[in-house]
N, C-alpha and C positions, 0 to 999 in steps of 0.2 A: 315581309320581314321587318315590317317598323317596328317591331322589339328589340331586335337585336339594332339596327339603326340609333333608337336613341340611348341605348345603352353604349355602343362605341359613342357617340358621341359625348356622353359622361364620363366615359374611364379616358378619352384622349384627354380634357377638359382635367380631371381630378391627376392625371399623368403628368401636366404641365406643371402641376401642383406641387407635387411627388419630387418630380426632378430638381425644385428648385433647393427642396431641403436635401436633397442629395440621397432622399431615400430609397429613390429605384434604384438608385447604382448596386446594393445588393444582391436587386431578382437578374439584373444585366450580367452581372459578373458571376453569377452561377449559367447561366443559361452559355455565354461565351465560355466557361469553362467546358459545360457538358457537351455540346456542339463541338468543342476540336475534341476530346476525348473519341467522341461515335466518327464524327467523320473527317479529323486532319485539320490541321491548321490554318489549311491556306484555303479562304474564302473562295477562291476562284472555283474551285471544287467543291463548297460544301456552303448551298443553298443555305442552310441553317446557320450557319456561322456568319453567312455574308449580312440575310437579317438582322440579326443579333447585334452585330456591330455597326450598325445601320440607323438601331433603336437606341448604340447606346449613345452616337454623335450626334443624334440628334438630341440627348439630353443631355449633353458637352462631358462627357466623360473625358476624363484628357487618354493621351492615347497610350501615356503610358501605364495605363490602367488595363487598357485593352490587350495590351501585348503582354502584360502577365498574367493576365485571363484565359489568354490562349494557348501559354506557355504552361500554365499547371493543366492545362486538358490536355496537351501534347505530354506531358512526363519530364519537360523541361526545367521545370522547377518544380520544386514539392508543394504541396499544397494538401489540403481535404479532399478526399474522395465521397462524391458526390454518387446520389442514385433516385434515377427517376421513378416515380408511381403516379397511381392517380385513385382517387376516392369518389364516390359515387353516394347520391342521396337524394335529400327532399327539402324543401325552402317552404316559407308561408303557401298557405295555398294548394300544396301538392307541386310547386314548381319543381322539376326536375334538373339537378345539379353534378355537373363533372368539374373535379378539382386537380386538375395537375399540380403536381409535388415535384420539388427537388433536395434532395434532403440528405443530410449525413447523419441520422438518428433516425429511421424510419420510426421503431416503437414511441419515441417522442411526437414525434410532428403526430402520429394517428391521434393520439388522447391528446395532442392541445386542438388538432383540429376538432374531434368529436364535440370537445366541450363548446367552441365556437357555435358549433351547430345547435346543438342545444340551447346553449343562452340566447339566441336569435329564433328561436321557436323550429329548428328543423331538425331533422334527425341520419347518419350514414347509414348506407343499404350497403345489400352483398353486393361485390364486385358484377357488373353487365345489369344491373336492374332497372339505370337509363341511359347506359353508353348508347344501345341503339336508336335511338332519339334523338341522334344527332352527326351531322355529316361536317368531315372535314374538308374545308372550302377555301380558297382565295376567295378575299370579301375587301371591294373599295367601292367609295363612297364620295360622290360626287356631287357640290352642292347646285340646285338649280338656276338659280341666279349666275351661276359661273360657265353656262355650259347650254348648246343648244341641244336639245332631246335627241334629233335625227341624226346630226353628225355626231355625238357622242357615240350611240348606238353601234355607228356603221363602224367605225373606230374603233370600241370595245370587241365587237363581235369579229371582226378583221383582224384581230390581233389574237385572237382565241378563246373570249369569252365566251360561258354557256349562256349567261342571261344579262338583263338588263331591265332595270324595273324602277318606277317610280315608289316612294314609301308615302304614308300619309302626311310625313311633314312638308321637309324644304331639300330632300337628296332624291338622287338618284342611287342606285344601289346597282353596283358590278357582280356578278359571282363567277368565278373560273375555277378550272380543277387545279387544286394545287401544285401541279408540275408547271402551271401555264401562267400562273400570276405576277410571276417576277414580269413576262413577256407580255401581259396586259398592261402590266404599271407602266414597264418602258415606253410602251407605245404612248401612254397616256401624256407620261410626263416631256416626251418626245415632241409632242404637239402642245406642248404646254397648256394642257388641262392641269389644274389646281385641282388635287384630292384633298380631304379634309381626312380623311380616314382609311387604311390598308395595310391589310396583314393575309395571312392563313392561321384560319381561326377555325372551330365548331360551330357549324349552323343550326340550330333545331329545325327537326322537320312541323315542329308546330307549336304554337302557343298556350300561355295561362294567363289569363287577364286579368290582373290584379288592383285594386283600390283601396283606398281607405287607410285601415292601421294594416292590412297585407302587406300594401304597396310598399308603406314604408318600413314595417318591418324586414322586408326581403332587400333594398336598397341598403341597411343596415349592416343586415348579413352580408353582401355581398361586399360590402365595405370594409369590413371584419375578416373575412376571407383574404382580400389582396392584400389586405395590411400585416397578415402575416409573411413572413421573413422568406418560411417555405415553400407558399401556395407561387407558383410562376403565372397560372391562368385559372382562373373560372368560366364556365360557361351555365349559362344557364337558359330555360324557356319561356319568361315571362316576357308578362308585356303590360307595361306599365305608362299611365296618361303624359303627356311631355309636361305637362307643370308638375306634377309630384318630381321627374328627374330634371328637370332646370332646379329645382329648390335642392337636391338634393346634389349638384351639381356646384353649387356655390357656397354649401357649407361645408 
């Protein structure tokens, strides 16, 4: 999975970025709205929201930002009514791409997204044409220099992980089933193992190995994707060289 490896490690990296100009606060305050909306306001209850609020202190959102986030997805306060979708396509290369949306204009967001697509050389397909192509995972990330192989392991997998794997760089890479990631990370962070990276996210079950004007093309796109207002997540299959994504990582 060293594609998807050094890609979390480019969008944590570009997120630090994000947060300073206060531009995530947007995708944050949608996603905490739509989280109490589906499941209740009180985090204690609702995985989703507890995340959510999780990602947005960790990018100093103050809180009082967070509690009317929560309060327009409760019915607390008025606010926009929000509705999730997701888009499905193609990137440089044939790489295969899912676009989770949250959006109050769906007919808007499709034609601004399409056009993204297009100007960045790729093009949307019919809904399921690469949803199967990808499994949704608890996915943390463990740098090696911070961490001994054997006790990690025994630790990860004692806590509930399914795997445990080294990637071609400098991590280790966690994967757990989505119910069980919260109670891997605890365990991790419990033992004060330092993650560099951890969510539930979409894993591809395989890669496209990209180069060149591809590589960069599709780093482009995908840039262009989360910088839209409405895109909450992308995922995609590629896999691309660690210097194309440092370079692409620092501009």
């Amino acid at each position: 999975m060293s594609g998807h490896s050094k890609w979390a490690t480019t969008k944590h990296k570009k997120a630090a970025a994000d947060s300073k100009r206060g531009k995530i606060f947007t995708k944050l305050i949608k996603e905490i709205t739509i989280a109490s909306k589906i499941g209740g306001g009180d985090p204690d209850g609702n995985p989703r929201l507890r995340s959510a609020i999780l990602k947005a202190k960790e990018s100093n959102m103050p809180a009082d930002n967070i509690k009317k986030a929560i309060q327009r997805g409760t019915g607390e306060l008025p606010g926009v009514v929000y509705e999730e979708t997701s888009y499905e396509g193609y990137g440089p290369g044939g790489v295969a791409l899912l676009v989770e949306i949250t959006t109050d204009n769906k007919n808007r967001t499709v034609s601004e997204i399409r056009h993204v697509l297009s100007k960045h050389g790729g093009n949307m397909g019919e809904a399921g044409c690469v949803a199967w192509l990808f499994h949704k995972k608890g996915y943390i990330t463990v740098e090696k220099a911070k961490a001994d192989e054997e006790k990690l392991m025994t630790l990860a997998l004692e806590a509930g992980a399914e795997d445990m794997r080294s990637d071609d760089e400098q991590n280790f890479e966690i994967v757990t089933a989505p119910a069980d990631f919260e109670r891997v990370k605890k365990a991790l962070d419990d033992n004060k193992v330092e993650t560099s990276y951890g969510e539930v996210t979409m894993i591809p079950q395989n890669y496209v190995r990209l180069t060149g004007k591809d590589a960069e093309q599709m780093l482009r796109l995908m840039e262009a994707l989360e910088d839209h207002d409405d895109v909450q997540n992308v995922y995609a299959n590629f896999d691309i060289p660690a210097e194309i994504m440092e370079k692409a990582a620092t501009t």
